[in-house]
C-alpha positions as CSV (number, residue, x, y, z in Angstrom):
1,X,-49.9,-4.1,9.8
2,X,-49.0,-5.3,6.1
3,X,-48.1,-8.6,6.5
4,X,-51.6,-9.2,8.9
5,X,-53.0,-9.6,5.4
6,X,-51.3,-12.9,4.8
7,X,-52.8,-14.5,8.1
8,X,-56.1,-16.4,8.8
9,X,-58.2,-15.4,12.2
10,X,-55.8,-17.7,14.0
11,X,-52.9,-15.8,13.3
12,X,-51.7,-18.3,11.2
13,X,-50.3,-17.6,7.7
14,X,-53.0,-18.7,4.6
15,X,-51.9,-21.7,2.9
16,X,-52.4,-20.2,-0.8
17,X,-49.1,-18.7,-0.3
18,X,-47.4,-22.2,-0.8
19,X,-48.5,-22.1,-4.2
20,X,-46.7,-18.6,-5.0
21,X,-43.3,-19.3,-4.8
22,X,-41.9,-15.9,-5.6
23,X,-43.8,-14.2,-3.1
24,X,-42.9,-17.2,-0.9
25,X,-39.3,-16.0,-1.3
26,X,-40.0,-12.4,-1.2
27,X,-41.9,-12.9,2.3
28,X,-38.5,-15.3,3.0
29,X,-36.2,-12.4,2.4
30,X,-38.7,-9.7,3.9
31,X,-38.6,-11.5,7.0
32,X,-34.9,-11.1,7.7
33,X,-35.5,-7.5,8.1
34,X,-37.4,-7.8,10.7
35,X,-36.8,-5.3,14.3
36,X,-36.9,-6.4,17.6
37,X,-40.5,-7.3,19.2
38,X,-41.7,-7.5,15.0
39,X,-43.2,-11.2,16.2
40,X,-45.1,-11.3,12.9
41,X,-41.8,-11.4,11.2
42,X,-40.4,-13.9,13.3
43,X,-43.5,-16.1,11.9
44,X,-43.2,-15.3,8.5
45,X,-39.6,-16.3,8.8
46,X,-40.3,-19.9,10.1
47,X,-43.2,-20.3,7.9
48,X,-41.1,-19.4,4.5
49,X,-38.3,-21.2,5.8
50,X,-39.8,-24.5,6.2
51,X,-42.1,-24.6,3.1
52,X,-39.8,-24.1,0.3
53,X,-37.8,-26.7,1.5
54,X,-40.6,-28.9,0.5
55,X,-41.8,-27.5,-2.8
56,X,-42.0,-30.3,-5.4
57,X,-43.0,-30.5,-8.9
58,X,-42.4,-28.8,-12.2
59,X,-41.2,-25.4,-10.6
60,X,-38.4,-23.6,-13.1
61,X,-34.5,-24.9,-12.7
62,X,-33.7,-20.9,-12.2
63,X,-36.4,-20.3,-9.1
64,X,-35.3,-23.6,-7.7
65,X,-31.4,-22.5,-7.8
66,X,-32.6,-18.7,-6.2
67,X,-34.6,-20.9,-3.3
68,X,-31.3,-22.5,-2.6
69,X,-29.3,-19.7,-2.9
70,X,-31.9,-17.8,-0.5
71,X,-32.0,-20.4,2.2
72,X,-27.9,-20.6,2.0
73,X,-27.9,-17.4,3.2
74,X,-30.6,-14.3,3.1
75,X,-29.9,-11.5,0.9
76,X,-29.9,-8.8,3.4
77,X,-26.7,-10.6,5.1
78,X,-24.8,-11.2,1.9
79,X,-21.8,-9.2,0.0
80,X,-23.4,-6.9,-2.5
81,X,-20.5,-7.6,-5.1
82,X,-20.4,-11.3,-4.6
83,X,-24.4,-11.6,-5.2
84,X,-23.9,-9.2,-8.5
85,X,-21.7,-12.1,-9.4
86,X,-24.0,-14.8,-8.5
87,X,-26.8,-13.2,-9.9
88,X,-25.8,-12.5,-13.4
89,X,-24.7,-15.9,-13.9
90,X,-28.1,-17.3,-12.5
91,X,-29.7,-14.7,-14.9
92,X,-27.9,-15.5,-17.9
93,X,-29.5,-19.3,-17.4
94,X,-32.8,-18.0,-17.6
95,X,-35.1,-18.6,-21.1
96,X,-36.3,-15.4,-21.1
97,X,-33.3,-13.5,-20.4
98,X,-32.4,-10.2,-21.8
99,X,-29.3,-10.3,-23.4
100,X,-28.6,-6.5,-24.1
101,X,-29.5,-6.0,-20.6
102,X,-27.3,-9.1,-19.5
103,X,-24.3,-7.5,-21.5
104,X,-24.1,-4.3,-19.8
105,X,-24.4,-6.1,-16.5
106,X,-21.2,-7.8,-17.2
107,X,-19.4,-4.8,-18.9
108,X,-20.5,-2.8,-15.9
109,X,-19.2,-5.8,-13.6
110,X,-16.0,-6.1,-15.1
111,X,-15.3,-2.4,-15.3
112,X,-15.9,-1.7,-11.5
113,X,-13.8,-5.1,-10.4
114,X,-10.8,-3.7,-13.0
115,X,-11.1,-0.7,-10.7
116,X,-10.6,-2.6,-7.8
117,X,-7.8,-5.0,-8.9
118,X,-5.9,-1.4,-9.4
119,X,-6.3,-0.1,-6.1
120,X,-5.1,-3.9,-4.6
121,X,-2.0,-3.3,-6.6
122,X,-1.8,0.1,-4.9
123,X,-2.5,-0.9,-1.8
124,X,-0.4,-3.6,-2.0
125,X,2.9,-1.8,-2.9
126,X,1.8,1.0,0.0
127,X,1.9,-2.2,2.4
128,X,5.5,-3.4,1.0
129,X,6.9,0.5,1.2
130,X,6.1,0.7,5.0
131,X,8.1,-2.5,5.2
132,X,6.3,-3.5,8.7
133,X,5.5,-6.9,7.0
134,X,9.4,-7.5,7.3
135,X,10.6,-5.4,10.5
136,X,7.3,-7.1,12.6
137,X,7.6,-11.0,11.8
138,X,5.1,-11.8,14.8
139,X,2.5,-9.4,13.2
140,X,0.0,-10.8,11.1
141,X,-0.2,-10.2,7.0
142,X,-4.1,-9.4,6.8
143,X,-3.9,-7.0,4.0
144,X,-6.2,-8.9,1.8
145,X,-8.5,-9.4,4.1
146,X,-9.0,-6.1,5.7
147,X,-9.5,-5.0,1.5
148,X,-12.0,-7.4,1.2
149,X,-13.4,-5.8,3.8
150,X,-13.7,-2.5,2.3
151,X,-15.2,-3.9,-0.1
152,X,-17.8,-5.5,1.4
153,X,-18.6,-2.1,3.0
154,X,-18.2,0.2,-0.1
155,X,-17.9,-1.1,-3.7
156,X,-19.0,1.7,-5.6
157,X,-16.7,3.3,-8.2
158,X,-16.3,7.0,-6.5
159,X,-15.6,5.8,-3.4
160,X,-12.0,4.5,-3.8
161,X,-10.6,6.9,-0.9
162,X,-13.0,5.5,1.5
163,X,-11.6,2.0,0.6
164,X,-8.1,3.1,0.1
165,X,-8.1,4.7,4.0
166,X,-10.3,2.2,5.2
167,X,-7.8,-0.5,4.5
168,X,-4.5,1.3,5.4
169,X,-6.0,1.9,9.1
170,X,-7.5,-1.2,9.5
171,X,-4.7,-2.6,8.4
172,X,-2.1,-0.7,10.8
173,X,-4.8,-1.7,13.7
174,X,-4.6,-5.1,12.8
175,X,-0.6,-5.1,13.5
176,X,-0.9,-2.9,16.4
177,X,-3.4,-5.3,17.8
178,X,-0.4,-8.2,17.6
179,X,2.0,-6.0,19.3
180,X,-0.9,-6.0,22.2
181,X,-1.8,-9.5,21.9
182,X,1.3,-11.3,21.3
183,X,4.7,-9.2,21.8
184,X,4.9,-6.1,23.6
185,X,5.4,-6.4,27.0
186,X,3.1,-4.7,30.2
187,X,5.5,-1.6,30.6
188,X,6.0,-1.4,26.6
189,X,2.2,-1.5,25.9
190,X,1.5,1.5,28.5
191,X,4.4,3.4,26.6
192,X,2.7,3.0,23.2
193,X,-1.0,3.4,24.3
194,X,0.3,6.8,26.3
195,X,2.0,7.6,22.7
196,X,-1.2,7.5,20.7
197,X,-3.0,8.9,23.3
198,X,-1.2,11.9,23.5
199,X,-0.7,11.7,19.2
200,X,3.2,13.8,19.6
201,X,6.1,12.4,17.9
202,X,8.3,14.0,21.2
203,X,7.4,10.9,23.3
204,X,9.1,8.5,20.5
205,X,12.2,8.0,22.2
206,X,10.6,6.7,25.2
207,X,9.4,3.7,23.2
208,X,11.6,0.7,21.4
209,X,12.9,0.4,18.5
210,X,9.8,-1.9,17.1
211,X,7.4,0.3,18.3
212,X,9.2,3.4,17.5
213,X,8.4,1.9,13.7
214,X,4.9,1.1,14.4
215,X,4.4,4.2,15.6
216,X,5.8,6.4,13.4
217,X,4.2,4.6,10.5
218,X,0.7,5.3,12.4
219,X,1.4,8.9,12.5
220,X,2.3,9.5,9.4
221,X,-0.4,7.5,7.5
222,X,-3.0,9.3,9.9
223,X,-2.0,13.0,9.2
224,X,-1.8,12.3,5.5
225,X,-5.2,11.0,4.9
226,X,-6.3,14.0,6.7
227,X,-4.3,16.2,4.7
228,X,-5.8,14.8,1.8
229,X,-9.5,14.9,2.8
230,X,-8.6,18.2,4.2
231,X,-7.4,19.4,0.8
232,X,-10.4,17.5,-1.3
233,X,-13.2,18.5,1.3
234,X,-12.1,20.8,3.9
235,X,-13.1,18.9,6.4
236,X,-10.4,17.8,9.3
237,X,-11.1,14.1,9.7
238,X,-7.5,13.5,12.1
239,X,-10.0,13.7,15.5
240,X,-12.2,10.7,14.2
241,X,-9.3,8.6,13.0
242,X,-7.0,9.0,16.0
243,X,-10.6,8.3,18.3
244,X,-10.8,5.2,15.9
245,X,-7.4,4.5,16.6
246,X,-7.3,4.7,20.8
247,X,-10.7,3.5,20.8
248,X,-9.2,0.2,19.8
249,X,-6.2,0.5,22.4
250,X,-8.7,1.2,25.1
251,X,-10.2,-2.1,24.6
252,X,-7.1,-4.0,24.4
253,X,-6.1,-2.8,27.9
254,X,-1.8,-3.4,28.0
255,X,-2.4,-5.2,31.5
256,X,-5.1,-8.0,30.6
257,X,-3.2,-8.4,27.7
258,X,-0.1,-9.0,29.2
259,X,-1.3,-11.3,31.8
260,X,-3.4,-13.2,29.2
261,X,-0.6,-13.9,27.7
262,X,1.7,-14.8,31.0
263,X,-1.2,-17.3,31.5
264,X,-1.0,-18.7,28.1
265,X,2.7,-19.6,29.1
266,X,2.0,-21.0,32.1
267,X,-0.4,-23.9,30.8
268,X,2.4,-24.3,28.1
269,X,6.1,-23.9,28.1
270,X,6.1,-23.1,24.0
271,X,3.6,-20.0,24.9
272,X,0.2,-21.0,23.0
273,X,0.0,-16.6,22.2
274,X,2.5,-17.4,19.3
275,X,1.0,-20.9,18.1
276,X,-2.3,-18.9,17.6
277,X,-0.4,-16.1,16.0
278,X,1.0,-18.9,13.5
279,X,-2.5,-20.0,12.9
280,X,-3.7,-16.7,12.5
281,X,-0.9,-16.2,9.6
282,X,-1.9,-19.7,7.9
283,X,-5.8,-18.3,8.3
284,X,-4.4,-14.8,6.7
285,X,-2.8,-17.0,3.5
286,X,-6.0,-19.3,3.2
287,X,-7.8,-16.2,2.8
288,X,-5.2,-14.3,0.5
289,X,-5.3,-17.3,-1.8
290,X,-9.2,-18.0,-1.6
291,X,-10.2,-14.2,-2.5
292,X,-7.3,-13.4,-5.3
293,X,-9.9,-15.8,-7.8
294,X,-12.7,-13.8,-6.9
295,X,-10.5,-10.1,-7.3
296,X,-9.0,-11.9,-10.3
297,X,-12.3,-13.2,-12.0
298,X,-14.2,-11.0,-14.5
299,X,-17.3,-11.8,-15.8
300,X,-16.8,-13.9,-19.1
301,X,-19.0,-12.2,-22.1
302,X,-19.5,-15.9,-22.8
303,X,-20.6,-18.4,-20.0
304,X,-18.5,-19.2,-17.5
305,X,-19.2,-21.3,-14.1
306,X,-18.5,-19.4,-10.7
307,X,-16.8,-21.2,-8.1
308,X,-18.3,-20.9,-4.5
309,X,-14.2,-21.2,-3.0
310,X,-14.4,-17.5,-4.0
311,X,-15.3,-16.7,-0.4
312,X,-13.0,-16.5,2.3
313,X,-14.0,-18.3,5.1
314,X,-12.3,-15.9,7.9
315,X,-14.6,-13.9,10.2
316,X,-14.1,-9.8,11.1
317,X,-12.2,-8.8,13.9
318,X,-15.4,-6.9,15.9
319,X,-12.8,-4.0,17.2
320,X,-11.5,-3.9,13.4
321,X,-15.3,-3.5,12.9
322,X,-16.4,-1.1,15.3
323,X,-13.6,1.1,13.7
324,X,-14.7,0.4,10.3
325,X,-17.4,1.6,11.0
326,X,-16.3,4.6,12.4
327,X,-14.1,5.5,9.9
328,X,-16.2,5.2,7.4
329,X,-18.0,8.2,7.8
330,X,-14.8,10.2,7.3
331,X,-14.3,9.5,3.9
332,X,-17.8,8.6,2.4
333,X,-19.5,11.8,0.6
C-alpha cells in the first residue's frame, strides 16, 4: 500500500515526517478519506493529529493558520463555498502571493455569490407567493436554511435549477413534516399520506381546509418542475420527486406521530410538541440572520477580515437529507 512507505518495521510511522509540515497536513487531510477496515488510515489520522499540535518554532504565520484551520475541521467535511472564502483571504496574507491570480479568485468569487443572492431573492418571493408562511403559523420558516443547503450540495454557476428545485421541495417537506409532527391529527395524517400516495387532486375534498393548501401547493410545484425539466431535457423527473416526497411520509408514520405527540401532552399540560416547534422557529431566525452576512459578503478587492459567525450553527434534518439526495439526481446534468 502507499502510505506503508511512511512506516518503520514496527508499523509505526518514521519520525522525519514531523519535520515536513506540509506533508504532515496533507497525510492529516488524506487520512479523513479513509474506508472502512483502511487501519493504516486510522493511524495516520492519530499520528497527524497529535503532532502538529505540538509543532514549535519559526514555522510561517500562513501554515500555522492552515494547521488550525485543518484541525478545526478536515477539508473533506467542509462547505466548498465557505473554504473558497477562507482560503483566499488566508492566501492573500501570504508573501509570496500572486496577486493577478488572487484577483481573479475574488472576481470569480464575487460573480458566482451575486448569482446566488439573485436566486435567494427569487426563491424568496416564490416562498411569499405560496403564502403557506401565513395560512400554516405552526409550520416552521426554514427557507434559508434548506438554500443553504443547496448550496452546500451544488454551488456551481449552471446548476441554478438543481438549487432552485432542491430548495422549493425541501422546503414544502420541511412544512409537511410539521403538519406530521406537530398539528395534524391521526385520522387527518392518514388522509394526507393516502393523498400523496395516490398523487390525484380528486381526493382533495376529503382532506381539511389546511391540508387542502398544503397539498395543492405540493402538487402543483411538483408537476411544474417536471414540466420544466421535461421541456429542458426530456426526461420525466415527476416519479423520483413524488418517491422523494412519500419516502419521507413513510418515515413519519401518521400513528407514531400522533401518539408521540399525545405523550408529549401527557408529561405536560402546555403540550411540549409546540414549545419545540417555538424553538425550532427561534433556531430557523438564528440561522436566517447568521447566513444573510455570509450570502451578503463579497470578497473585498482590498482586504477585508472574514467573520467565523458566518456559519449557521443548525444541523440537517436526515429525512430532508435522504431526499436531497435523491433529488438531486433529477436536476444535475
Amino acid at each position: 500500500m502507499f502510505f506503508q512507505k511512511f512506516q518503520d518495521h514496527d508499523g509505526n510511522f518514521k519520525q522525519w515526517l514531523c519535520e515536513d509540515v506540509k506533508g504532515l497536513l496533507s497525510l492529516y487531510e488524506a487520512s479523513h478519506l479513509a474506508f472502512d477496515g483502511e487501519n493504516i488510515l486510522d493511524e495516520a489520522k492519530v499520528f497527524t493529529t497529535k503532532h502538529p499540535k505540538g509543532i514549535k518554532g519559526n514555522i510561517d504565520k500562513t501554515l500555522t493558520q492552515q494547521i488550525k484551520h485543518a484541525l478545526e475541521l478536515p477539508f473533506h467535511h467542509r462547505m466548498l463555498r465557505l473554504e473558497a472564502r477562507w482560503y483566499i483571504q488566508a492566501y492573500s496574507e501570504r508573501r509570496d502571493a500572486n496577486h493577478l491570480l488572487l484577483e481573479l479568485a475574488k472576481l470569480d468569487f464575487n460573480m458566482v455569490q451575486s448569482k446566488l443572492q439573485r436566486e435567494l431573492q427569487q426563491m424568496s418571493r416564490w416562498w411569499e407567493d405560496i403564502g403557506l408562511e401565513n395560512k400554516l403559523s405552526f409550520a416552521r420558516d426554514r427557507l434559508m436554511e434548506c438554500f443553504f443547503w443547496t448550496v452546500g450540495m451544488v454551488f456551481e454557476p449552471q446548476f441554478s435549477s438543481c438549487r432552485k428545485g432542491l430548495m422549493k421541495v425541501t422546503t414544502l417537506i420541511t412544512t409537511i413534516d410539521d403538519v406530521y409532527d406537530v398539528y395534524g391529527s391521526l385520522d387527518e395524517l392518514e388522509l394526507f399520506t393516502a393523498a400523496v400516495e395516490r398523487w390525484n387532486t380528486n381526493v382533495m375534498e376529503t382532506l381539511p381546509d389546511y391540508m387542502k393548501l398544503c397539498f395543492l401547493t405540493l402538487y402543483n410545484t411538483v408537476n411544474e418542475m417536471t414540466y420544466d425539466t421535461l421541456k429542458q431535457h426530456g426526461v420525466n423527473i415527476i416519479p423520483y420527486l413524488t418517491r422523494a416526497v412519500s419516502s419521507d411520509q413513510q418515515n413519519r408514520n401518521p400513528e407514531r406521530q400522533a401518539n408521540a405527540r399525545l405523550e408529549h401532552k401527557d408529561h405536560n399540560s402546555h403540550g411540549l410538541c409546540y414549545h419545540r416547534s417555538a424553538a425550532d422557529l427561534r433556531a430557523a431566525r438564528r440561522c436566517h440572520t447568521d447566513t444573510i452576512p455570509l450570502l451578503q459578503n463579497t470578497v473585498a478587492i482590498h482586504h477585508s477580515p472574514v467573520s467565523d459567525q458566518a456559519v449557521p450553527s443548525s444541523h440537517p434534518d436526515p429525512y430532508i437529507l435522504n431526499s436531497l439526495r435523491l433529488l438531486a439526481t433529477c436536476f444535475t446534468d
